[in-house]
C-alpha positions as CSV (number, residue, x, y, z in Angstrom):
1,X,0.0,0.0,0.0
2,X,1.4,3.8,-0.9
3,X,1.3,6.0,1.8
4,X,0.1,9.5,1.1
5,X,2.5,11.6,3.0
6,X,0.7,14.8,4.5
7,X,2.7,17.8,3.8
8,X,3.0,21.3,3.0
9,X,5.9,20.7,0.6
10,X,2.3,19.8,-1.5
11,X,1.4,23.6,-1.1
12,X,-1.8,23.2,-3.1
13,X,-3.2,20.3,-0.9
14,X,-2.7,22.5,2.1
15,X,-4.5,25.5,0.4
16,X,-7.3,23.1,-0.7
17,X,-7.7,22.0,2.7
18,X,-7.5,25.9,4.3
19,X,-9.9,26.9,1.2
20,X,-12.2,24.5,2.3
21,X,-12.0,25.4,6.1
22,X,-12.5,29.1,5.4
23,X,-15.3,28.5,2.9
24,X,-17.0,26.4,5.5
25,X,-17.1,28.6,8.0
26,X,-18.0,31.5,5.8
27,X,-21.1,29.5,4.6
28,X,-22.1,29.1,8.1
29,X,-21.4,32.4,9.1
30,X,-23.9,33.9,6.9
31,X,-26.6,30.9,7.3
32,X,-26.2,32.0,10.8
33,X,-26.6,35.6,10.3
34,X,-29.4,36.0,7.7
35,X,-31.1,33.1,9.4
36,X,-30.9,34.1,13.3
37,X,-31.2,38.1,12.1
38,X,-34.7,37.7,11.6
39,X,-35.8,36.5,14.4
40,X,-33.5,36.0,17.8
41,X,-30.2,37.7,18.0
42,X,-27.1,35.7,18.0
43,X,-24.8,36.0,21.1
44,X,-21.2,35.3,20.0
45,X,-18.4,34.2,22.1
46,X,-14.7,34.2,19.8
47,X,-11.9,33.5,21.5
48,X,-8.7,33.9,19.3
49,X,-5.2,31.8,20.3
50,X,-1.9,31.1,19.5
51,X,0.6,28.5,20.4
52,X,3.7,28.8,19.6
53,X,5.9,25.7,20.8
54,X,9.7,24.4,20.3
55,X,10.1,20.6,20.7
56,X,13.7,18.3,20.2
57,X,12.9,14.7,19.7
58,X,15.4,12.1,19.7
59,X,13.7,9.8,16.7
60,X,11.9,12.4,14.6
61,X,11.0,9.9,12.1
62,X,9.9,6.8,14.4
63,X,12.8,5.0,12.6
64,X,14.4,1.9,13.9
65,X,17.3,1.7,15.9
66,X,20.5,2.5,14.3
67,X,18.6,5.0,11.9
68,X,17.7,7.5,14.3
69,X,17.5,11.2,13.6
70,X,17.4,14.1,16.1
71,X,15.7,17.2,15.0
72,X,14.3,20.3,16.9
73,X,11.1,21.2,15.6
74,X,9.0,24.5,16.0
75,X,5.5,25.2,16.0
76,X,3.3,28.2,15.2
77,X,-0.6,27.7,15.8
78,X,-2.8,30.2,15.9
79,X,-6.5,29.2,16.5
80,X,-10.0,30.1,16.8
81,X,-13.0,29.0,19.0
82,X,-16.3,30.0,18.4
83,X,-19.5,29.8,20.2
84,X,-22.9,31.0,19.3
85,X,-25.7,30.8,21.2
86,X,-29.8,32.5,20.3
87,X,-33.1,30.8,21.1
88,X,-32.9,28.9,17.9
89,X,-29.4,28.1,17.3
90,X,-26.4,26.8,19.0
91,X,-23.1,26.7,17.7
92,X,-19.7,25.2,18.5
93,X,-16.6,25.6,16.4
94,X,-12.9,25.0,17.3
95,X,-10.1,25.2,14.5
96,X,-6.4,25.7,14.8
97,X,-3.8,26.3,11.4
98,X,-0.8,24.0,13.0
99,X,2.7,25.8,11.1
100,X,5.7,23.8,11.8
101,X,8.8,23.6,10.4
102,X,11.3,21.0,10.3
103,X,8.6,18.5,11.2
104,X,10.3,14.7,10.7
105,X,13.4,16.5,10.2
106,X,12.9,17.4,6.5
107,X,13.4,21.5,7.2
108,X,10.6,22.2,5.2
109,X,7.4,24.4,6.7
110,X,4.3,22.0,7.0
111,X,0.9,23.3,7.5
112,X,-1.8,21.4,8.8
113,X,-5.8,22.3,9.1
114,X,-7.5,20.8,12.2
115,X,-11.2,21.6,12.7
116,X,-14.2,20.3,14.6
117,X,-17.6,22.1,14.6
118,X,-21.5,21.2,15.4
119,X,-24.9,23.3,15.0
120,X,-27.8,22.5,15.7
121,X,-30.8,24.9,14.4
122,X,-35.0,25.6,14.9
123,X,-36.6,25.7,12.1
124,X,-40.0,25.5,13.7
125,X,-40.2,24.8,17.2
126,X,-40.7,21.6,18.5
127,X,-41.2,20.2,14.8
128,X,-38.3,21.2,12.1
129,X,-34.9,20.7,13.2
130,X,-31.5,21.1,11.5
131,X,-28.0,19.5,13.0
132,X,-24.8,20.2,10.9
133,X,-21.1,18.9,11.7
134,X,-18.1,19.4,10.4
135,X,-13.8,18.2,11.1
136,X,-10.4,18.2,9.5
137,X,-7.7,16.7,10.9
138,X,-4.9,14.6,10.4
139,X,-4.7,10.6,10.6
140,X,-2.3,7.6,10.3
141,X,-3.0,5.1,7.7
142,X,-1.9,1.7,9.4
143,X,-1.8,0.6,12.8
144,X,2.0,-1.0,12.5
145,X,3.8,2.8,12.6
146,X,1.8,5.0,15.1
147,X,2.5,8.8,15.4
148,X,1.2,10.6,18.1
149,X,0.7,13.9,16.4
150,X,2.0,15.5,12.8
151,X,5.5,16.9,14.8
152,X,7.1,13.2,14.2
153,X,7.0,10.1,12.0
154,X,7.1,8.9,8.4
155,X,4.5,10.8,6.8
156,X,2.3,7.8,7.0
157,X,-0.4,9.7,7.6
158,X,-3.5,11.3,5.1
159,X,-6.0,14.3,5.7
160,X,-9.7,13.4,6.6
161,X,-12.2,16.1,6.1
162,X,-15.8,15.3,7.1
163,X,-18.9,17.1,6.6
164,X,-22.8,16.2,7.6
165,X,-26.3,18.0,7.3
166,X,-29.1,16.4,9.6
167,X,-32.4,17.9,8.9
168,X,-35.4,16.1,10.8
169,X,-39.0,16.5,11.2
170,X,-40.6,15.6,14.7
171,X,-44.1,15.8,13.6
172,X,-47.6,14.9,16.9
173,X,-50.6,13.3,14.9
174,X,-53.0,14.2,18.1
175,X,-52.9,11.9,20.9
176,X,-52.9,9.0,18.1
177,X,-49.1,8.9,17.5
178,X,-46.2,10.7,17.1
179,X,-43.2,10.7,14.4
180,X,-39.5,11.5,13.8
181,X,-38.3,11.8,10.5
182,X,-34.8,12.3,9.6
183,X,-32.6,12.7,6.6
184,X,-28.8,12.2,6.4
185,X,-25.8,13.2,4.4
186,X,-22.5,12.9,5.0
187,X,-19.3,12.9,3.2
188,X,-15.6,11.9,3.8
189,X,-12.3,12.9,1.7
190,X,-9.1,12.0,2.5
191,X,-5.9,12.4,1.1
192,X,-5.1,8.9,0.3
193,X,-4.0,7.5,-3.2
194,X,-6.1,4.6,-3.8
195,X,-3.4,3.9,-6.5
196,X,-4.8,2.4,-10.1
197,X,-6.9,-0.7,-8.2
198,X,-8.8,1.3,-5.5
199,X,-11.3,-1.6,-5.5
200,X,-8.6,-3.7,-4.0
201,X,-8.8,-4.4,0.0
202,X,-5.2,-3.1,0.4
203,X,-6.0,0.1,-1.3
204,X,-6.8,3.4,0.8
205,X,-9.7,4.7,1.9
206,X,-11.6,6.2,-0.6
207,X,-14.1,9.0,-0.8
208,X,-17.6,8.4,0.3
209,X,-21.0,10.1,0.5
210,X,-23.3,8.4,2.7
211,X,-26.8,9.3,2.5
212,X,-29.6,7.8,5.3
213,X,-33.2,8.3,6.3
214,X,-35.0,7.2,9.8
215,X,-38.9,7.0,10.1
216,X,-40.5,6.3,13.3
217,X,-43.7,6.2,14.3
218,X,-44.8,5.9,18.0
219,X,-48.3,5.4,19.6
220,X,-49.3,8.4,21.5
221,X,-51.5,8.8,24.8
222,X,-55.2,7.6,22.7
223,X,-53.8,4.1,23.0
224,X,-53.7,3.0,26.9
225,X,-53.7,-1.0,26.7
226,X,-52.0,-1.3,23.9
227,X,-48.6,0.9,22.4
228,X,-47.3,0.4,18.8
229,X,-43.9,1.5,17.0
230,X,-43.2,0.8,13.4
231,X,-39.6,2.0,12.6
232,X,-37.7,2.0,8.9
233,X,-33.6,2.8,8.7
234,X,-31.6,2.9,5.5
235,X,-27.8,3.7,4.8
236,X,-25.9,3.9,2.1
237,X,-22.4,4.7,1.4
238,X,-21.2,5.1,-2.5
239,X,-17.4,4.8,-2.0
240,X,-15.3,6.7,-5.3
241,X,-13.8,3.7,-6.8
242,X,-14.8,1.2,-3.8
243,X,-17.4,-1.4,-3.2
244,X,-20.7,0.6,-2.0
245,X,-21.8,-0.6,1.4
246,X,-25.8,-1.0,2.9
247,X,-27.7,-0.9,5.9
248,X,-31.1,-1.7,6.1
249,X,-33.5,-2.8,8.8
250,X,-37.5,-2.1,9.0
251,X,-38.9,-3.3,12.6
252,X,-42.7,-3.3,14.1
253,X,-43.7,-3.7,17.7
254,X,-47.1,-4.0,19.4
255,X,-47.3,-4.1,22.8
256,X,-50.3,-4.9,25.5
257,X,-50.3,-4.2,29.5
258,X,-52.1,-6.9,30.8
259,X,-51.4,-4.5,33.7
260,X,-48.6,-2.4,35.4
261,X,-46.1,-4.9,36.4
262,X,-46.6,-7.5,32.8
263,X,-46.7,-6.9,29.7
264,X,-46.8,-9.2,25.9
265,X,-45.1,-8.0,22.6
266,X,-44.7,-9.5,19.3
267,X,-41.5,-7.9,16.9
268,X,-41.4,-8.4,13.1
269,X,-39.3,-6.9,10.8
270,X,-37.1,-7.1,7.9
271,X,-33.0,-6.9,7.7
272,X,-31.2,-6.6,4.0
273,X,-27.6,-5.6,4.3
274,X,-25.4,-5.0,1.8
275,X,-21.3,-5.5,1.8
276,X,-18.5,-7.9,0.7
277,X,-17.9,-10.0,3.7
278,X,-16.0,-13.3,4.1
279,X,-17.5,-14.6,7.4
280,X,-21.3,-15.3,7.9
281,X,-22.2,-12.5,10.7
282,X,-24.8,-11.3,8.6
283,X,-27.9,-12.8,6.9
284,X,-30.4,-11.2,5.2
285,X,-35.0,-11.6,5.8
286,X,-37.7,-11.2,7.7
287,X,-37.0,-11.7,11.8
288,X,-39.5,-12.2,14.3
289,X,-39.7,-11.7,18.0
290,X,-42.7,-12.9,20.7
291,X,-42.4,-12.4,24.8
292,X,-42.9,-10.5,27.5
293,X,-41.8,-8.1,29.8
294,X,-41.7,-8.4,34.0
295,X,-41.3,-4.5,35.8
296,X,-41.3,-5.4,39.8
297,X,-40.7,-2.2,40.6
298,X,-39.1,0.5,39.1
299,X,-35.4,-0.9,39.8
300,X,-35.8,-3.8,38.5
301,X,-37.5,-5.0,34.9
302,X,-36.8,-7.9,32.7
303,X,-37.4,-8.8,29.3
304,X,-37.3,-12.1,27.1
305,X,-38.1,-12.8,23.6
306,X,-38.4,-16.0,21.7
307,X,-38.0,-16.4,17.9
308,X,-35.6,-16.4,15.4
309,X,-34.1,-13.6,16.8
310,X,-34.1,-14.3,20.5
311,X,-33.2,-11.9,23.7
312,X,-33.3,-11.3,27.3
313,X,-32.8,-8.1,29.0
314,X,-32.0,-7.4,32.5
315,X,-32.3,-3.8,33.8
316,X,-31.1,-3.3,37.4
317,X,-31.1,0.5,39.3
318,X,-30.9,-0.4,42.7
319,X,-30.4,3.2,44.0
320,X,-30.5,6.9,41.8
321,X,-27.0,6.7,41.3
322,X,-26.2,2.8,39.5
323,X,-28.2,1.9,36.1
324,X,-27.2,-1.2,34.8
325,X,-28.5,-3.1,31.6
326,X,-27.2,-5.9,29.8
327,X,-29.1,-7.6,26.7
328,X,-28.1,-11.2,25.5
329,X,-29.1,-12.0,21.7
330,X,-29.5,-14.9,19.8
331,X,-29.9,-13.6,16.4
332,X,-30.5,-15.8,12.9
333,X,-31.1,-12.9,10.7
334,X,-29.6,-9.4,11.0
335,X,-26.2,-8.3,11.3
336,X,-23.8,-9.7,14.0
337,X,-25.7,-13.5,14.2
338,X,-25.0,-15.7,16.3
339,X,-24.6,-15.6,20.4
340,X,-23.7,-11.7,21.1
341,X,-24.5,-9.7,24.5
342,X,-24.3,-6.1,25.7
343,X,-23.9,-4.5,28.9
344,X,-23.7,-0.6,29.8
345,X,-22.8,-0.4,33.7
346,X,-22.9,3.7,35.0
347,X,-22.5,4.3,38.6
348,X,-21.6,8.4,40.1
349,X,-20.6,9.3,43.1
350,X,-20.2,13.3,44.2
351,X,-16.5,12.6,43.6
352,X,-16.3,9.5,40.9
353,X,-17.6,8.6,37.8
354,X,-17.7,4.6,37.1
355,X,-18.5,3.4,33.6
356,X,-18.8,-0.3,31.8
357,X,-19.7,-1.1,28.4
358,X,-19.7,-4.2,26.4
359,X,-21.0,-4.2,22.7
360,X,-20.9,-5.9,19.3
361,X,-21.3,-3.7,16.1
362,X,-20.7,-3.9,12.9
363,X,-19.3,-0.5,11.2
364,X,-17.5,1.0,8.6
365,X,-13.9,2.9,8.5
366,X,-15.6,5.6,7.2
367,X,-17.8,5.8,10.1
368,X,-15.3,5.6,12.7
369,X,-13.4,8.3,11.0
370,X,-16.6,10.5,11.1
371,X,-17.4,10.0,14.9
372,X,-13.6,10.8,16.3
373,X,-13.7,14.2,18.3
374,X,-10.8,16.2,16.9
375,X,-10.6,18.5,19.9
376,X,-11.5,17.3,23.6
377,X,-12.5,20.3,25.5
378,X,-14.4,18.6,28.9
379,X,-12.9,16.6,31.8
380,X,-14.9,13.4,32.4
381,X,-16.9,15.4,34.5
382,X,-18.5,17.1,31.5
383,X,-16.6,20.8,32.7
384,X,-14.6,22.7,30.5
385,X,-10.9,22.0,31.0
386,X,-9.5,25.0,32.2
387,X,-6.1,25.1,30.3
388,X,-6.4,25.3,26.6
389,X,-2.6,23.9,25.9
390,X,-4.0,20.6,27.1
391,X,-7.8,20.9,25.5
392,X,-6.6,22.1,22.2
393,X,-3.8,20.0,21.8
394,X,-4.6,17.6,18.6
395,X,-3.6,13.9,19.0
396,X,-4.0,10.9,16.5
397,X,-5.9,8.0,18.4
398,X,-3.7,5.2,18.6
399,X,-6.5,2.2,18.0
400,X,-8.2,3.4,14.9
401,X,-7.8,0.3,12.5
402,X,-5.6,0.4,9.4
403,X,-7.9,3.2,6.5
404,X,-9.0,1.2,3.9
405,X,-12.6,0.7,2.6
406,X,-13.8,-1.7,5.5
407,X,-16.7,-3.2,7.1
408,X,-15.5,-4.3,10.5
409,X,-17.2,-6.7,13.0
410,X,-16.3,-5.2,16.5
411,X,-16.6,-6.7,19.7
412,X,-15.6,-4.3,22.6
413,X,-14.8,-3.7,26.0
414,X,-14.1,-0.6,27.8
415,X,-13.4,-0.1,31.4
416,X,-13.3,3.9,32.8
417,X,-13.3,5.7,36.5
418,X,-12.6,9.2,36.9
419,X,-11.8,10.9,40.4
420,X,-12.0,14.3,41.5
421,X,-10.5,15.4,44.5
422,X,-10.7,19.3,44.7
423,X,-7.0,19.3,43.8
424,X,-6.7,16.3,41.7
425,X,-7.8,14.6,38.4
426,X,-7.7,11.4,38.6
427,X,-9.0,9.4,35.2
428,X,-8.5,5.9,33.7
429,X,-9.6,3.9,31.2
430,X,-8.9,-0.1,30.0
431,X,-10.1,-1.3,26.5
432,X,-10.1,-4.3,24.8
433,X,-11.4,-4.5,21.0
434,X,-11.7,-8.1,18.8
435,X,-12.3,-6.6,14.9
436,X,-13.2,-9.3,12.1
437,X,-12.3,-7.3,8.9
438,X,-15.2,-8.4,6.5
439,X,-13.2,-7.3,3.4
440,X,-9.6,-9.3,3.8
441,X,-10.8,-11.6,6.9
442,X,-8.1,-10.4,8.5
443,X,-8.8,-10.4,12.8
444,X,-7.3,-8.0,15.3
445,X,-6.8,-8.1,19.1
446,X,-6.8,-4.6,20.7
447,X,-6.3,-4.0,24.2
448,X,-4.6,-1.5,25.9
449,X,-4.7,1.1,29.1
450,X,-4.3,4.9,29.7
451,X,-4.9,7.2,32.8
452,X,-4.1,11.1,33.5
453,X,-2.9,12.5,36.8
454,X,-3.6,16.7,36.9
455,X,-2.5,18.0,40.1
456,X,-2.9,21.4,40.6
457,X,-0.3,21.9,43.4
458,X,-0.8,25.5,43.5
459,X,-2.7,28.5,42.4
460,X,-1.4,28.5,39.3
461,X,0.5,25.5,38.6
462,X,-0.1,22.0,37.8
463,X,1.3,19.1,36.9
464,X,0.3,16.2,34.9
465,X,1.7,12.4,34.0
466,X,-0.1,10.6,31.4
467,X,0.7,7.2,30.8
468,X,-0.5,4.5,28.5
469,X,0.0,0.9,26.8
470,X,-1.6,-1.0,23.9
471,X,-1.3,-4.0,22.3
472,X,-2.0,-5.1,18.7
473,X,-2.3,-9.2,17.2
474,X,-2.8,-9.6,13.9
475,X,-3.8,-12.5,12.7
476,X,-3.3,-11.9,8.8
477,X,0.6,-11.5,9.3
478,X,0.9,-13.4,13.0
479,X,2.6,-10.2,14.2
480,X,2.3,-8.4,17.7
481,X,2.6,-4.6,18.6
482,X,3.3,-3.2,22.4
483,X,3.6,0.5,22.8
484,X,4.3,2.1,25.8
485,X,3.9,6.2,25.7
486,X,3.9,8.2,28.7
487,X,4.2,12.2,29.3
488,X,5.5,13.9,32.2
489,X,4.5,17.8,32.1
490,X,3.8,21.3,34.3
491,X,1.6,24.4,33.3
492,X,1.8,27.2,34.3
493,X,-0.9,30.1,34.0
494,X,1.7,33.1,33.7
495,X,-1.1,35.8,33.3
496,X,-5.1,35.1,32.7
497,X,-4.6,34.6,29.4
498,X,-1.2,33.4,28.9
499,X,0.3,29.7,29.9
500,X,3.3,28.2,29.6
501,X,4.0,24.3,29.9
502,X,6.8,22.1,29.9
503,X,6.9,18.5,28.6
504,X,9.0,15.2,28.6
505,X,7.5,12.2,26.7
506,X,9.0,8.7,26.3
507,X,7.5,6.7,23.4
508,X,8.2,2.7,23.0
509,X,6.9,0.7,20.3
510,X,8.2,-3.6,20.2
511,X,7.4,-5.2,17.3
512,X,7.6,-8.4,15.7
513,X,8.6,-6.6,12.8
514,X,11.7,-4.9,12.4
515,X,10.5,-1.6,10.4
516,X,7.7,-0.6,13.4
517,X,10.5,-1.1,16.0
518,X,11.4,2.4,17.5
519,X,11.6,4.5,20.6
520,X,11.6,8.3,20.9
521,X,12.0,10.6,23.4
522,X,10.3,14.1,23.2
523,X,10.9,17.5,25.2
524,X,8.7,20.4,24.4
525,X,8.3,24.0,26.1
526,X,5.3,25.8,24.6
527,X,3.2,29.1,25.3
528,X,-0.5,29.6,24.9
529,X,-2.1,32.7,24.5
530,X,-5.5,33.6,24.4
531,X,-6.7,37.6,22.8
């Protein structure tokens, strides 16, 4: 496979992509303002930055041992956020134009676009809505060679610029039934070269527009004994050069309350998928579904269906503060067939947060790539992170799978806790991820751990450690991955609105393979600056 190497040596791919950023957010400006004009004012919060940053790695390229290169590297960010608030319209929008020069050590000037924004618009209260979303940013290729961020590696990386309109209709028929109706479109460009055979499973990601629609109907309050839901989604992703991929499942459900604590259903629907697969986790026809439902009180309920698509569902909430549900399946028709099970596990304490989730999916690349946040802004406690070198700081996730046109079976794990003790930060998270690649039948193991300490030890001054490990199996080339990466830093809040941080970071990849063998070691000192 070619790697596209993302760099500003191509000037004209780095003006298409700021072209495209600017456009985008002059579009949206003046939706916004002839829009909102009319009716509610627009309150606008804009927040310009810079960063500027100097960092000397050891192993600029990520090379292998004996074929190490030093190189200092220095950055230049300036950055917008923008927030916009009225009685109809709510806006979010973070970007950042990253300028470095001398990144892997080629002393050449690199620029790189990184963007992540989200509206979400009234049309007609309580009836017509519209939800728009858009990201750049920057991502590796392959799982074998993993960069942290665009300062170091071998340019195995590509561009991904997504885009999606939402427009939905949430329409009351009475007290007979009510509706949501909702259109989707979505696109995804990369800078990948899908070379002259982009149909091949090897071959980058390609370009994709996906377009989907959702109807639901609901029974409203005229029905007391008996509730209905019929329910249609459809989506479908044309890939440029690819194999086109579908999803499509239509489901009905009539229940009676024989009387607060039992109740009866019967399910029925229709599944036809649509994707080149070589395992048999999907079958395509009609599914049906009969049992019933047991609510003791309202801590406890369970569910059980019988058919050819068979469940039980437990749902325990012993006190406000635990919810926990888990759903086993037996599924002939559908996608994922077979024995699967899901849990979700949430438990909050006035200090903690607990979290446990098991699922099985099935998904494409091109979806991942749409739902990674680009920025994170929040703690795990949902507030805003109060230093913006941390929160704005962009950084490749390490377990995206390799970017080619996939459909991947997924079954996952994920353990997190998060502490807060007035002082202290205190965050973790364990993951462990089986992926069946439907394309090449390739399998991957996944598992891995990070955690953050912040401490702020002072008025003004904290000090982090972030560590982290992850392993990788493949099963295609019978090779393992372990990476250890872990970053020691202090911040500093100078003046309200400038900081200053220092950074060490140690990065350690094993491999079976000789070529994605490499340590590097990483110091950076960097100001932010807000206007």
């Amino acid at each position: 496979m070619k790697a596209q190497m993302v760099s500003a040596t191509d000037n004209r791919e780095a003006r298409r992509l700021l072209k495209l950023s600017v456009l985008f957010i002059r579009v949206t400006t003046v939706y916004i303002f002839f829009y909102t004009s009319q009716s509610f004012a627009l309150n606008w919060t804009t927040r310009p930055s810079i960063q500027v940053q100097e960092v000397y790695s050891d192993n600029i390229r990520l090379a292998p041992k004996d074929n190490e290169k030093n190189a200092f590297v220095t950055e230049v960010s300036p950055g917008v956020s923008v927030i916009g608030r009225s009685a109809r319209t709510t806006l979010n929008l973070n970007y950042r134009m990253q300028n470095l020069y001398n990144a892997r050590g080629d002393k050449g000037l690199n620029t790189y676009n990184q963007l992540q924004y989200n509206s979400h618009n009234i049309f007609v209260q309580n009836k017509l809505f519209l939800d728009s979303r858009s990201s750049v940013s920057q991502q590796n290729l392959s799982n074998n060679q993993i960069a942290n961020d665009n300062i170091s590696g071998a340019g195995n990386s590509t561009n991904v610029v997504t885009f999606g309109l939402s427009p939905y209709w949430t329409p009351h028929f009475g007290s007979y039934a009510n509706g949501l109706f909702r259109l989707n479109f979505d696109t995804i460009t990369t800078g990948a070269d899908s070379g002259t055979n982009p149909s091949s499973p090897l071959s980058p990601i390609s370009d994709t527009v996906t377009l989907g629609e959702t109807a639901q109907l609901t029974s409203g309050t005229k029905f007391r004994r008996v509730s209905w839901n019929l329910s249609h989604n459809n989506r479908e992703s044309y890939r440029k050069g690819g194999d086109d991929v579908k999803f499509q499942n239509s489901n009905a459900t009539v229940r009676t309350y024989l009387n607060k604590y039992f109740n009866v259903f019967a399910q029925g629907g229709y599944s036809n998928n649509e994707f080149q697969t070589t395992t048999s986790s999907n079958k395509n026809g009609l599914f049906y579904t009969l049992g019933a439902q047991w609510i003791p009180s309202l801590h406890y309920s369970i569910a059980v269906g019988v058919g050819n698509n068979s469940y039980v569902t437990v749902r325990i909430s012993p006190i406000q503060r635990i919810n926990w549900i888990t759903t086993y399946r037996d599924n002939q028709i559908g996608l994922n067939t077979g024995k699967t099970w899901q849990t979700s596990l949430n438990y909050r304490t006035r200090r903690s947060i607990w979290a446990l989730t098991h699922d099985n999916d099935t998904i494409t690349t091109q979806e991942i790539l749409s739902q990674l946040p680009i920025f994170q802004v929040q703690d795990p406690f949902g507030n805003i992170i109060p230093n913006p070198v941390i929160s704005q700081q962009f950084q490749r996730p390490p377990n995206i799978p390799t970017l080619t046109n996939e459909v991947i079976v997924r079954k996952t794990w994920n353990f997190s806790v998060s502490f807060n003790t007035g002082k202290s930060t205190i965050s973790a998270n364990a993951f462990n991820e089986d992926r069946v690649f439907q394309v090449t039948g390739n399998n991957e193991k996944v598992r891995g751990f990070n955690a953050t300490w912040n401490w702020r030890f002072a008025s003004k001054t904290s000090a982090y450690i972030r560590p982290g490990w992850q392993h990788i199996e493949r099963a295609l080339n019978s090779t393992q991955d372990d990476r250890y990466d872990i970053a020691i830093g202090m911040n500093r809040s100078i003046t309200p609105r400038l900081n200053g941080r220092i950074e060490f970071r140690h990065l350690n990849q094993k491999s079976d393979l000789n070529t994605n063998d490499f340590q590097e070691n990483r110091a950076t000192a960097s100001l932010f600056m807000r206007f």
